[in-house]
mmCIF file of the N, C-alpha and C atoms, coordinates in Angstrom:
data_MODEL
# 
_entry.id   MODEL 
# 
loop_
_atom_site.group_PDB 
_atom_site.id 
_atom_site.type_symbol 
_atom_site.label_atom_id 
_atom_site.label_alt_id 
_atom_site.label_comp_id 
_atom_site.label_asym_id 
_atom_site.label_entity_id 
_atom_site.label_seq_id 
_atom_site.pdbx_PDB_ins_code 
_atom_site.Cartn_x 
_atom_site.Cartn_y 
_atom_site.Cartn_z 
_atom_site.occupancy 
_atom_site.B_iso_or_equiv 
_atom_site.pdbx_formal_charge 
_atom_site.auth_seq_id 
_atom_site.auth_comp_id 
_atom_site.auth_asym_id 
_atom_site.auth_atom_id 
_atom_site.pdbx_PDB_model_num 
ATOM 1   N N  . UNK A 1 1  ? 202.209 298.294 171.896 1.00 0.00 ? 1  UNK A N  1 
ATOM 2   C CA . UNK A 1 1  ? 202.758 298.477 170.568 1.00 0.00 ? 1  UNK A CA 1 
ATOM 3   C C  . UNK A 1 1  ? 201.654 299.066 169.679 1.00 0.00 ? 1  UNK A C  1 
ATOM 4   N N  . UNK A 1 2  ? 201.948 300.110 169.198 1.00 0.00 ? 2  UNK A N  1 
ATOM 5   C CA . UNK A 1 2  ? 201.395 300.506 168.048 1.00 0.00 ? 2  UNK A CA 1 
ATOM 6   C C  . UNK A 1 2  ? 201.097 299.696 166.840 1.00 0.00 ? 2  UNK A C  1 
ATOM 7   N N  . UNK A 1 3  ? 199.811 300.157 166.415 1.00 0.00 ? 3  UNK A N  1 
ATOM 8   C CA . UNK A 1 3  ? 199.198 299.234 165.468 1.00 0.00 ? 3  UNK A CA 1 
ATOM 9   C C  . UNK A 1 3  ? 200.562 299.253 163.849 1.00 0.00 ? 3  UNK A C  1 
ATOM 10  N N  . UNK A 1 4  ? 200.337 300.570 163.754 1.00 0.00 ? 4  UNK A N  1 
ATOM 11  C CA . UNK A 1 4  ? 201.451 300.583 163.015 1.00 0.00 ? 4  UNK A CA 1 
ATOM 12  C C  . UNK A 1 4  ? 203.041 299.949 163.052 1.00 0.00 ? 4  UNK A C  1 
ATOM 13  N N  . UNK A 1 5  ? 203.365 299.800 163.903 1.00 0.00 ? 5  UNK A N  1 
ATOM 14  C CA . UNK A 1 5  ? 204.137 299.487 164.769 1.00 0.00 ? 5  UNK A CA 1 
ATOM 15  C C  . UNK A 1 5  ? 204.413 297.628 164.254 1.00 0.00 ? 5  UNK A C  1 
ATOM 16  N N  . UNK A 1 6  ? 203.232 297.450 164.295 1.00 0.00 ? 6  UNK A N  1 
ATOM 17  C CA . UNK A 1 6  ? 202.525 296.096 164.389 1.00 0.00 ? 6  UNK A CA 1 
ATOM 18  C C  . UNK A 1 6  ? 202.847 295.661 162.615 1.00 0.00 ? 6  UNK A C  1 
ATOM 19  N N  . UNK A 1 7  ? 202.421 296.257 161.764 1.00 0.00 ? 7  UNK A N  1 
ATOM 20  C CA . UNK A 1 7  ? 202.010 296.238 160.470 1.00 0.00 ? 7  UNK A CA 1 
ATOM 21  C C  . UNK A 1 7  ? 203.508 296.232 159.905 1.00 0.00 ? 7  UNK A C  1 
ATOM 22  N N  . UNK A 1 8  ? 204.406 297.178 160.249 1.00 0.00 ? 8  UNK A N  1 
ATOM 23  C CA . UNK A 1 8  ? 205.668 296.817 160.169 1.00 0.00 ? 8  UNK A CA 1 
ATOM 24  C C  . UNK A 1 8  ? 206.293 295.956 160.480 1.00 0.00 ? 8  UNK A C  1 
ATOM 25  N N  . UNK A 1 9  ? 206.388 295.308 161.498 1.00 0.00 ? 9  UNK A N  1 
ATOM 26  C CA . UNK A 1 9  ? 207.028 294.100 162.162 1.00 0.00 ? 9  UNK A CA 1 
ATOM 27  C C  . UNK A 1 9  ? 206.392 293.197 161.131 1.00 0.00 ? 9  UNK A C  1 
ATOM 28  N N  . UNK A 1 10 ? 205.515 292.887 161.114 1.00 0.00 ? 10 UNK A N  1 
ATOM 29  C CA . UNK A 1 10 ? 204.581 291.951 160.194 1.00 0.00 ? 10 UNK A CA 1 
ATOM 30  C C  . UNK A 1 10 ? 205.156 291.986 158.720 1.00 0.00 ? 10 UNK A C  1 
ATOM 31  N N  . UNK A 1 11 ? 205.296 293.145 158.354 1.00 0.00 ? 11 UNK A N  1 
ATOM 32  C CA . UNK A 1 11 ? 205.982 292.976 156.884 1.00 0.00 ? 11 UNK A CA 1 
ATOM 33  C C  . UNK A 1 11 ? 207.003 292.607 156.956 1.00 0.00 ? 11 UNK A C  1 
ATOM 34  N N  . UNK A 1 12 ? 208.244 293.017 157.533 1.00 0.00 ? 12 UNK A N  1 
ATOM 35  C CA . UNK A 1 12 ? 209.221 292.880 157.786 1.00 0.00 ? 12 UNK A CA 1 
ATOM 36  C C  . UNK A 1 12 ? 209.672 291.565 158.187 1.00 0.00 ? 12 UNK A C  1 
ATOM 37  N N  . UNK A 1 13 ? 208.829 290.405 158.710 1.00 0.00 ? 13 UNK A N  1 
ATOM 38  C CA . UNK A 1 13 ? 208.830 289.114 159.057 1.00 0.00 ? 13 UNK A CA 1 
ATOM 39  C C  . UNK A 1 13 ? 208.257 288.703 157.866 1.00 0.00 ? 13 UNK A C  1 
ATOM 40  N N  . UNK A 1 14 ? 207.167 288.809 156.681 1.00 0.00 ? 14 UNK A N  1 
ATOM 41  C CA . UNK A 1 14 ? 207.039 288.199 155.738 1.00 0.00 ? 14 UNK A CA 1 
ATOM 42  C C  . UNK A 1 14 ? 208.266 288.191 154.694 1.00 0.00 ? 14 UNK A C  1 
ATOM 43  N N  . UNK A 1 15 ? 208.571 289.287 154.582 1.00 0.00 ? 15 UNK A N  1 
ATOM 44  C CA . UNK A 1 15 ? 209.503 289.676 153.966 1.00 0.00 ? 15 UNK A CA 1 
ATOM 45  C C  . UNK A 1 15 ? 211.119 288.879 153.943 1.00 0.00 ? 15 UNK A C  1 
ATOM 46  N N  . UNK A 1 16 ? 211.436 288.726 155.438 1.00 0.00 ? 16 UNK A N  1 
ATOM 47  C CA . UNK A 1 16 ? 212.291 288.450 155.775 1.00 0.00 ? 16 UNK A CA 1 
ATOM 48  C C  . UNK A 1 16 ? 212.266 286.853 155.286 1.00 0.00 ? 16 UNK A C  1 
ATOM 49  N N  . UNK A 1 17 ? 210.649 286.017 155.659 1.00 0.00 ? 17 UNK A N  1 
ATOM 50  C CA . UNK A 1 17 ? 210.472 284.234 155.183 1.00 0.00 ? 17 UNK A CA 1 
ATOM 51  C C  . UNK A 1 17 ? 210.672 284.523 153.715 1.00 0.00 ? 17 UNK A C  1 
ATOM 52  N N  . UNK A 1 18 ? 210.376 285.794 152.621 1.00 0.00 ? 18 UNK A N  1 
ATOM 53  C CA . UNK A 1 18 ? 210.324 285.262 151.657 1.00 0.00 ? 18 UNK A CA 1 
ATOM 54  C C  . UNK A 1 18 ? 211.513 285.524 150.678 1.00 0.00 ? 18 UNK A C  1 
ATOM 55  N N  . UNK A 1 19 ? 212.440 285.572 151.599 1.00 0.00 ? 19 UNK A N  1 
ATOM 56  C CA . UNK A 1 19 ? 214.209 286.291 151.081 1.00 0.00 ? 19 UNK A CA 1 
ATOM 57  C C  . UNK A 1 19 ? 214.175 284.931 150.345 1.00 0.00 ? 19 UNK A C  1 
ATOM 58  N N  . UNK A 1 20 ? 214.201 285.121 148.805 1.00 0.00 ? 20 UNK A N  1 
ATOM 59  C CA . UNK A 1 20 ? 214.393 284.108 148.317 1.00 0.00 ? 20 UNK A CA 1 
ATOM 60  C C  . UNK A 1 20 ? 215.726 284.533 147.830 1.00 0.00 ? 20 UNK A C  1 
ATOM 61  N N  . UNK A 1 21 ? 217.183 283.779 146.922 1.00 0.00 ? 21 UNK A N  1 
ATOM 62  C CA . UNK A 1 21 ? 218.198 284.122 146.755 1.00 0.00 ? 21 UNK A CA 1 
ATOM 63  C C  . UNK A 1 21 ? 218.115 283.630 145.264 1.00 0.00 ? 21 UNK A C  1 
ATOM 64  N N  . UNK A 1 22 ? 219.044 284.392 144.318 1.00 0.00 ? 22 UNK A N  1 
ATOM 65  C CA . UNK A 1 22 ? 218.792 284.526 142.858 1.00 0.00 ? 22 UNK A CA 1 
ATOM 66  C C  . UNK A 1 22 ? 218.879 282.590 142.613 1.00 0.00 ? 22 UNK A C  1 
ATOM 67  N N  . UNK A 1 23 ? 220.204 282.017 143.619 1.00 0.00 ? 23 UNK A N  1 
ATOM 68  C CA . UNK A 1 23 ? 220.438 280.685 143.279 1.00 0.00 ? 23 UNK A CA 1 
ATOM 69  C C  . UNK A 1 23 ? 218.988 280.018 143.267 1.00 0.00 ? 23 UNK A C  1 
ATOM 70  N N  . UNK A 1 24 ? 218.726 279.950 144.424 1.00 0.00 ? 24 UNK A N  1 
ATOM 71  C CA . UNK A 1 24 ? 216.730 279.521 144.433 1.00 0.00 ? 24 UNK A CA 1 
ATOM 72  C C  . UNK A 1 24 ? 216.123 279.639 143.484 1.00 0.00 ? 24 UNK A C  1 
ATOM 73  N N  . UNK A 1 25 ? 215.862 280.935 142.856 1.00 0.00 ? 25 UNK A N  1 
ATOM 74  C CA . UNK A 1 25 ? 214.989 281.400 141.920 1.00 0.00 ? 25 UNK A CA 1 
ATOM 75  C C  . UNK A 1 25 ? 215.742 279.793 140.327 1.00 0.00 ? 25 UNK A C  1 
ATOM 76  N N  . UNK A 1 26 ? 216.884 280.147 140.100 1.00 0.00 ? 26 UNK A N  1 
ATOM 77  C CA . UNK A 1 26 ? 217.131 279.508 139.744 1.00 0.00 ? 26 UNK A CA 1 
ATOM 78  C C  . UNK A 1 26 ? 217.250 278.171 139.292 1.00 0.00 ? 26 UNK A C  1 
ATOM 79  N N  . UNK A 1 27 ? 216.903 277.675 140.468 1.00 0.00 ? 27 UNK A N  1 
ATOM 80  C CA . UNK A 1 27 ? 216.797 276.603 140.487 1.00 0.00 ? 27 UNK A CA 1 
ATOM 81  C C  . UNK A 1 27 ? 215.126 275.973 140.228 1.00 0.00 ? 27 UNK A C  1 
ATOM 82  N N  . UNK A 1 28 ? 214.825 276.652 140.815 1.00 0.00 ? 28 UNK A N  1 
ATOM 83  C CA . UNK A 1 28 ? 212.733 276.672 139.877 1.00 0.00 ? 28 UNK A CA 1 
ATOM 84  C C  . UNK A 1 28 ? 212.792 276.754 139.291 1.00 0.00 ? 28 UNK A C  1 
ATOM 85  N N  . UNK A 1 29 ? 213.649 277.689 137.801 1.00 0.00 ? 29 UNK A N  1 
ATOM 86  C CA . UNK A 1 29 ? 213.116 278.327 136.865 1.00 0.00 ? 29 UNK A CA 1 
ATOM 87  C C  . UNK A 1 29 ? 213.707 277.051 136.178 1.00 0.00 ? 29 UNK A C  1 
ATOM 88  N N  . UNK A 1 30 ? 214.506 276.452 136.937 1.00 0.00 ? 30 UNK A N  1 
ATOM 89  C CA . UNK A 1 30 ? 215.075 275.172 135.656 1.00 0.00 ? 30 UNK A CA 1 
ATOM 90  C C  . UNK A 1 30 ? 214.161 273.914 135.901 1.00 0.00 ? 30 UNK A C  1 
ATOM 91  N N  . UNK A 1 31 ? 214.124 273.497 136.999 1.00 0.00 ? 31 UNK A N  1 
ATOM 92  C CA . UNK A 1 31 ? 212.416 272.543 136.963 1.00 0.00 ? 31 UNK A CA 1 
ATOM 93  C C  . UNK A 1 31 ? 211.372 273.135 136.134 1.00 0.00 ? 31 UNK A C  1 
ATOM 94  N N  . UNK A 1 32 ? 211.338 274.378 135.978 1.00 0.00 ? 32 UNK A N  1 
ATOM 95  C CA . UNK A 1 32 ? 210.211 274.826 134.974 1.00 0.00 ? 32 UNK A CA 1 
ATOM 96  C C  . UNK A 1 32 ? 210.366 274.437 133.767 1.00 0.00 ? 32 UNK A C  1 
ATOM 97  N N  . UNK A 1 33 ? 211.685 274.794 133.346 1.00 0.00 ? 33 UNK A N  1 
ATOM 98  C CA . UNK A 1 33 ? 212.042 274.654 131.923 1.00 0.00 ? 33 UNK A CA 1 
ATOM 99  C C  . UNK A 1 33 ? 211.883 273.184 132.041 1.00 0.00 ? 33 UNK A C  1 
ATOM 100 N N  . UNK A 1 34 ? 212.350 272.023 132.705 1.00 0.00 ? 34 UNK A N  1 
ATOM 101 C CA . UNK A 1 34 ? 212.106 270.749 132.477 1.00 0.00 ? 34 UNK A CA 1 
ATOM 102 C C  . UNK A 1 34 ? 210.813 270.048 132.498 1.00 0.00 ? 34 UNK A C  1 
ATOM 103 N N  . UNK A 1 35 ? 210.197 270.571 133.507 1.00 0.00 ? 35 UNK A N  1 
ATOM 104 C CA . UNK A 1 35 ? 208.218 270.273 133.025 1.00 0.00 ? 35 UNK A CA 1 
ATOM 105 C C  . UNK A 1 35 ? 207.846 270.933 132.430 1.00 0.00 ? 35 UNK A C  1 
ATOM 106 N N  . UNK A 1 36 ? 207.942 272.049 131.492 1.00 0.00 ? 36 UNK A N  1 
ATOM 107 C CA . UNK A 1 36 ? 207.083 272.796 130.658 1.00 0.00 ? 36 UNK A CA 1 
ATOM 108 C C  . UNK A 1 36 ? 208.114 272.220 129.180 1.00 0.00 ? 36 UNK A C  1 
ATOM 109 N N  . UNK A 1 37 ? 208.936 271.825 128.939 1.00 0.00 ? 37 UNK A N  1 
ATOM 110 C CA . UNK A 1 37 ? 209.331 271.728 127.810 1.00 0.00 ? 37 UNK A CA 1 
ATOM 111 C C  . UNK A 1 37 ? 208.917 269.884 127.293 1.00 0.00 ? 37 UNK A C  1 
ATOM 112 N N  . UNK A 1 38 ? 208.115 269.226 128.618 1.00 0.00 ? 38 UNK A N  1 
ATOM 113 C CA . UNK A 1 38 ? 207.501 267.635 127.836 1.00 0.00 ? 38 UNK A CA 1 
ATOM 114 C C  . UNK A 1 38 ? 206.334 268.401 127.137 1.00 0.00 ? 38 UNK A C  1 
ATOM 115 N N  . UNK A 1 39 ? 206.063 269.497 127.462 1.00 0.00 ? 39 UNK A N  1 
ATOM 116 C CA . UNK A 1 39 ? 204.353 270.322 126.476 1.00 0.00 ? 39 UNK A CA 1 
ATOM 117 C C  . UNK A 1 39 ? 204.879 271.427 125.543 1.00 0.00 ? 39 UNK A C  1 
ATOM 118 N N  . UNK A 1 40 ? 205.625 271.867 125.628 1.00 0.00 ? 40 UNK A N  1 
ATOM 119 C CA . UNK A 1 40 ? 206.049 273.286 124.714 1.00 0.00 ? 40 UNK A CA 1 
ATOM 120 C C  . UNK A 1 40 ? 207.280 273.139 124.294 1.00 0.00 ? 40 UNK A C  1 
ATOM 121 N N  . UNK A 1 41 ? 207.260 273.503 123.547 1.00 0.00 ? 41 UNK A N  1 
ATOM 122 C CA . UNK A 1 41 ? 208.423 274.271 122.644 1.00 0.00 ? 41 UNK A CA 1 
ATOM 123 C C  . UNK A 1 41 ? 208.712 276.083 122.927 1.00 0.00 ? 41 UNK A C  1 
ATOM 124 N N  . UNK A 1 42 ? 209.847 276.303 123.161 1.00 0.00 ? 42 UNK A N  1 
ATOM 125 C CA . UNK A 1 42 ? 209.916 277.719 123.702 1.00 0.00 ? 42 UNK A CA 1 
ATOM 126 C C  . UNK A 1 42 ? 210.777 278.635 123.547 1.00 0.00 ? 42 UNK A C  1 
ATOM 127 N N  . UNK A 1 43 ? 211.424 279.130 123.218 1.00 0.00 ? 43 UNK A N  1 
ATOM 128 C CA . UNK A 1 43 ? 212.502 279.775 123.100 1.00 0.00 ? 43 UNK A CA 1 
ATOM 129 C C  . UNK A 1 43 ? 213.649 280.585 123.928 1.00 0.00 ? 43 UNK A C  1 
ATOM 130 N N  . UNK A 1 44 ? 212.611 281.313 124.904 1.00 0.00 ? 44 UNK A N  1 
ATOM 131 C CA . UNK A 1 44 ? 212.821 281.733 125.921 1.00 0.00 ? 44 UNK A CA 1 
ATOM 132 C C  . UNK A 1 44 ? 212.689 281.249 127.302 1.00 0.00 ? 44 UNK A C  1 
ATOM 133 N N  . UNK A 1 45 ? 213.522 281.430 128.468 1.00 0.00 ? 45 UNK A N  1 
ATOM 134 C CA . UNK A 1 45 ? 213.010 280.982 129.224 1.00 0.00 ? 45 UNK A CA 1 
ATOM 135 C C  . UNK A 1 45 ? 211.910 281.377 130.181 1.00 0.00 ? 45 UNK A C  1 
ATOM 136 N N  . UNK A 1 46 ? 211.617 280.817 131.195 1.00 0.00 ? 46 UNK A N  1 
ATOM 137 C CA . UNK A 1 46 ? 210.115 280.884 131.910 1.00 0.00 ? 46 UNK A CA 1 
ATOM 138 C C  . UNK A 1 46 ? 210.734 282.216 132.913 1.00 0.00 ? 46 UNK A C  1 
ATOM 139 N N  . UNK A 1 47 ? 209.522 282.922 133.091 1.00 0.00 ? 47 UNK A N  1 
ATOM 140 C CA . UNK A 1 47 ? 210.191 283.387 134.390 1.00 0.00 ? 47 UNK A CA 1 
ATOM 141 C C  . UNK A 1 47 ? 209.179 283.815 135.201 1.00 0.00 ? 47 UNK A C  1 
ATOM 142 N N  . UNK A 1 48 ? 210.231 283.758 136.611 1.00 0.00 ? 48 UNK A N  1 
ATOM 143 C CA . UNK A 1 48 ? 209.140 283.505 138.077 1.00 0.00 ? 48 UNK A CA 1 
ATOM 144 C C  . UNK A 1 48 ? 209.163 285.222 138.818 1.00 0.00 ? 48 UNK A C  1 
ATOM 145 N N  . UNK A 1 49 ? 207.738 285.171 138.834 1.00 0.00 ? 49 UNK A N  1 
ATOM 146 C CA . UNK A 1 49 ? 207.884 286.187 140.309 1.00 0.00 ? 49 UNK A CA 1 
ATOM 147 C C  . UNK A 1 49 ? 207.152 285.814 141.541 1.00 0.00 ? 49 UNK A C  1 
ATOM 148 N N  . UNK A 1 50 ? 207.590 285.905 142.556 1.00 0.00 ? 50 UNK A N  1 
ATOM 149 C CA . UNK A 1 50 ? 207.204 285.528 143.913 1.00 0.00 ? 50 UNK A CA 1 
ATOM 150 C C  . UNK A 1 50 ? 206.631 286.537 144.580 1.00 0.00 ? 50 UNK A C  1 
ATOM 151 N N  . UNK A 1 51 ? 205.494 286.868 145.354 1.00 0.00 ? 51 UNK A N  1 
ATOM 152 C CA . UNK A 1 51 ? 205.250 288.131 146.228 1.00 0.00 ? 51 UNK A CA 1 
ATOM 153 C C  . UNK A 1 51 ? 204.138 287.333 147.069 1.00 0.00 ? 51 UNK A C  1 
ATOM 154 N N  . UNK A 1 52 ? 204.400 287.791 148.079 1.00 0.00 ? 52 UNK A N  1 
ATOM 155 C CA . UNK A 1 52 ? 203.682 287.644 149.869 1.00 0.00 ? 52 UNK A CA 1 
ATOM 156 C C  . UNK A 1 52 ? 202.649 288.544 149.761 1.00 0.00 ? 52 UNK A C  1 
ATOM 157 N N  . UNK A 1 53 ? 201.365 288.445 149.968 1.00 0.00 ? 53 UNK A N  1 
ATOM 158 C CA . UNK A 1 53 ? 200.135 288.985 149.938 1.00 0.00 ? 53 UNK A CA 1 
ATOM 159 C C  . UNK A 1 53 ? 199.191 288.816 150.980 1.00 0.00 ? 53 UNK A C  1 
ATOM 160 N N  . UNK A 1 54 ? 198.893 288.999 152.045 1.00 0.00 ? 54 UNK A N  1 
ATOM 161 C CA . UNK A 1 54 ? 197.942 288.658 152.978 1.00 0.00 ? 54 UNK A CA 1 
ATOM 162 C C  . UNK A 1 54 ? 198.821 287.494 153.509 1.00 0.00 ? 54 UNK A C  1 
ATOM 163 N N  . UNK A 1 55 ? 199.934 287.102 153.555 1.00 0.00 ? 55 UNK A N  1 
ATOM 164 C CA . UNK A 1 55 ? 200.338 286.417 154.874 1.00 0.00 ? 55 UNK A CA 1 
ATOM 165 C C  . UNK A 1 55 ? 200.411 284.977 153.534 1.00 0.00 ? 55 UNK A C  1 
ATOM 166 N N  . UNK A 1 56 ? 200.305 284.930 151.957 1.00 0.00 ? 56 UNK A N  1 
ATOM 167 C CA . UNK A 1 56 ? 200.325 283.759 151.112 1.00 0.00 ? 56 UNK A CA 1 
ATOM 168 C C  . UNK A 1 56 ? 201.454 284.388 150.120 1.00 0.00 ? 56 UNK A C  1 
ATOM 169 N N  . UNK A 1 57 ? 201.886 283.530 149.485 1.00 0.00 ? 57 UNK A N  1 
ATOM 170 C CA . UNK A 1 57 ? 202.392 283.567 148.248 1.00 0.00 ? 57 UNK A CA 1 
ATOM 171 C C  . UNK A 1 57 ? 201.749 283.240 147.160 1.00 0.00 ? 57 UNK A C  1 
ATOM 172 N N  . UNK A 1 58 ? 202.032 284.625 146.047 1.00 0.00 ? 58 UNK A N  1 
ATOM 173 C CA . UNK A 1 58 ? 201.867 284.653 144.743 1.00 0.00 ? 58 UNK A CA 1 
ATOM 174 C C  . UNK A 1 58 ? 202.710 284.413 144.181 1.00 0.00 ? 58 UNK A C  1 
ATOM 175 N N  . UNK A 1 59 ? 202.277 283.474 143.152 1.00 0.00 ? 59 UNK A N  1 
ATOM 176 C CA . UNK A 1 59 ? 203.422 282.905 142.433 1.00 0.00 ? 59 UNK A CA 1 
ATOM 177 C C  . UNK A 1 59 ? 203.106 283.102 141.004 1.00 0.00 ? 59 UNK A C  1 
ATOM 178 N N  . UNK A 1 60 ? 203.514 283.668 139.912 1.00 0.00 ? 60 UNK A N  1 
ATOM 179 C CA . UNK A 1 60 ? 203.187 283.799 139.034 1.00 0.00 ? 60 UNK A CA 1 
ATOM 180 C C  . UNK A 1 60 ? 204.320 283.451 137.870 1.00 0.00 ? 60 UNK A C  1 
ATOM 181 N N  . UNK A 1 61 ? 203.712 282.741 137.075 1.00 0.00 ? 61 UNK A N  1 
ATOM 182 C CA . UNK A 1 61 ? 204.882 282.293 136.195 1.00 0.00 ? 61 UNK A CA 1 
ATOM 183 C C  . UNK A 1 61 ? 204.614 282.256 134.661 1.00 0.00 ? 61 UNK A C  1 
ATOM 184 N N  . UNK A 1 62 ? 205.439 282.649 133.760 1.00 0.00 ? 62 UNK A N  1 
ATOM 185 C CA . UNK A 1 62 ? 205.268 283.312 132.441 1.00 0.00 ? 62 UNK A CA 1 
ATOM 186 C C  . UNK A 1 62 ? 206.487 282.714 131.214 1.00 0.00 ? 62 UNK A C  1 
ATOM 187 N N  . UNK A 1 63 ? 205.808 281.951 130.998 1.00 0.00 ? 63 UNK A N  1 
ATOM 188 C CA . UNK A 1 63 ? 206.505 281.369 129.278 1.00 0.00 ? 63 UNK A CA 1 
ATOM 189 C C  . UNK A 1 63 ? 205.759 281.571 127.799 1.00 0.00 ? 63 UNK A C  1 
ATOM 190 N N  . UNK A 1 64 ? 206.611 281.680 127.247 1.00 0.00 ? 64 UNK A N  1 
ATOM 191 C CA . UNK A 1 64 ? 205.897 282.137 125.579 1.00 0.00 ? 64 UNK A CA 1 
ATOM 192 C C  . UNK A 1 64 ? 206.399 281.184 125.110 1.00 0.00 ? 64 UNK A C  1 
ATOM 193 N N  . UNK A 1 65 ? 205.129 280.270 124.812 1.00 0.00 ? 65 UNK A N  1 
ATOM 194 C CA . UNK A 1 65 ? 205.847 278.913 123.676 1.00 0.00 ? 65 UNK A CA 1 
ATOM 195 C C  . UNK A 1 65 ? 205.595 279.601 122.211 1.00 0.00 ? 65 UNK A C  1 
ATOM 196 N N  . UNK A 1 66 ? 206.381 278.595 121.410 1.00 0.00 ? 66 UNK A N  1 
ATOM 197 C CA . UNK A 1 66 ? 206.591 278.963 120.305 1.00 0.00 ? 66 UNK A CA 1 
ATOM 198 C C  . UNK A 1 66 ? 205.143 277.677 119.598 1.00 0.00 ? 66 UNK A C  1 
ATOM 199 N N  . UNK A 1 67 ? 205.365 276.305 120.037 1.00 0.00 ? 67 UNK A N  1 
ATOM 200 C CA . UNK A 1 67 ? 204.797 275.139 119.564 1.00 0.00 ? 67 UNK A CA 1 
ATOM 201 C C  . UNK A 1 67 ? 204.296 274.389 120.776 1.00 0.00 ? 67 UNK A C  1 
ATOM 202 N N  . UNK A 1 68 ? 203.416 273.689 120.555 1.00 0.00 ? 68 UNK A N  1 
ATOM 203 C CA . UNK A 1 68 ? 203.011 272.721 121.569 1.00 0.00 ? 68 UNK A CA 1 
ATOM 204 C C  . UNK A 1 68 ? 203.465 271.328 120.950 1.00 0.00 ? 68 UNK A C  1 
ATOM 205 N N  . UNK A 1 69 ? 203.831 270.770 121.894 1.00 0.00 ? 69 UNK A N  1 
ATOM 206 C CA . UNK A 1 69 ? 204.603 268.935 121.373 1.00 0.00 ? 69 UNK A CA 1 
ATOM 207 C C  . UNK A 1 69 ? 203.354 268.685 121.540 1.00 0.00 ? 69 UNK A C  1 
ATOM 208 N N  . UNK A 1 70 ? 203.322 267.395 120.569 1.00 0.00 ? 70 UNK A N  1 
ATOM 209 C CA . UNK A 1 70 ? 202.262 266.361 120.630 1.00 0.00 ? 70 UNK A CA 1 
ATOM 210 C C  . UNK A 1 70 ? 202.919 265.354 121.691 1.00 0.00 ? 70 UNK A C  1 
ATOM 211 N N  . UNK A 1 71 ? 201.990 264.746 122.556 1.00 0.00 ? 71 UNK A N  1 
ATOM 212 C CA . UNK A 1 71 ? 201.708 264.238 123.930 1.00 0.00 ? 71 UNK A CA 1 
ATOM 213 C C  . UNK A 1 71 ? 200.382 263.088 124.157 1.00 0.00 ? 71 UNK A C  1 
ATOM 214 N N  . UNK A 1 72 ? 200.186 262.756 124.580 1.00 0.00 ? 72 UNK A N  1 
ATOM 215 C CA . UNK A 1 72 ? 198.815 261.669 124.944 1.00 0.00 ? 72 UNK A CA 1 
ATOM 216 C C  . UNK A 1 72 ? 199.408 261.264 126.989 1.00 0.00 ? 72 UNK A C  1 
ATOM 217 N N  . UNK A 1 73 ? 198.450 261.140 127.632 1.00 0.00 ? 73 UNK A N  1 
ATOM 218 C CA . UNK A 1 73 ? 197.908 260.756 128.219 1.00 0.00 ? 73 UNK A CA 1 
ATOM 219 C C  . UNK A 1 73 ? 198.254 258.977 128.652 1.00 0.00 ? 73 UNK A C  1 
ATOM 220 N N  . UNK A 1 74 ? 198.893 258.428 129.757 1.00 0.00 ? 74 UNK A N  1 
ATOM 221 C CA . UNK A 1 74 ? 199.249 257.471 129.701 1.00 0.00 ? 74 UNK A CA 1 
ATOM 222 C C  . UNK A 1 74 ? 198.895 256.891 130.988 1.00 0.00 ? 74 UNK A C  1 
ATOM 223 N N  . UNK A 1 75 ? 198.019 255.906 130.310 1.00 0.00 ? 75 UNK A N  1 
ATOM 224 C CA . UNK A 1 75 ? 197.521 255.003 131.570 1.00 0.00 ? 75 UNK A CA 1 
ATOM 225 C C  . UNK A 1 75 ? 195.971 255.323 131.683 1.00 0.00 ? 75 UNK A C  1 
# 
């Protein structure tokens, strides 16, 4: 097999583990909104992008608060 050959298959198998489906996405982005809103105030919601990089996931995630809640530390 060609190296190239190789490099394709390889993407094509990351690719394929990281078929995420909009419902999925979804469903993070609302755990997000529920742990990021005990610290922020926000208006908008959070949003996720996912990408496969060297065989890992990048996960990068982006909210614009408006306010930070006051909070303390318990225990």
């Amino acid at each position: 097999m060609k190296r190239e050959d190789v490099l394709r298959l390889k993407k094509a198998i990351e690719s394929d583990r990281m078929s995420m489906t909009a419902a999925g996405l979804d469903v993070i982005i609302d755990d997000l909104k529920s742990v990021l809103s005990d610290y922020f105030f926000f208006s908008a919601s959070p949003t996720l992008d996912i990408k496969v990089q060297g065989g890992k996931y990048v996960v990068e995630i982006k909210v614009i608060a408006d306010a930070l809640r006051t909070f303390a530390k318990i225990g």
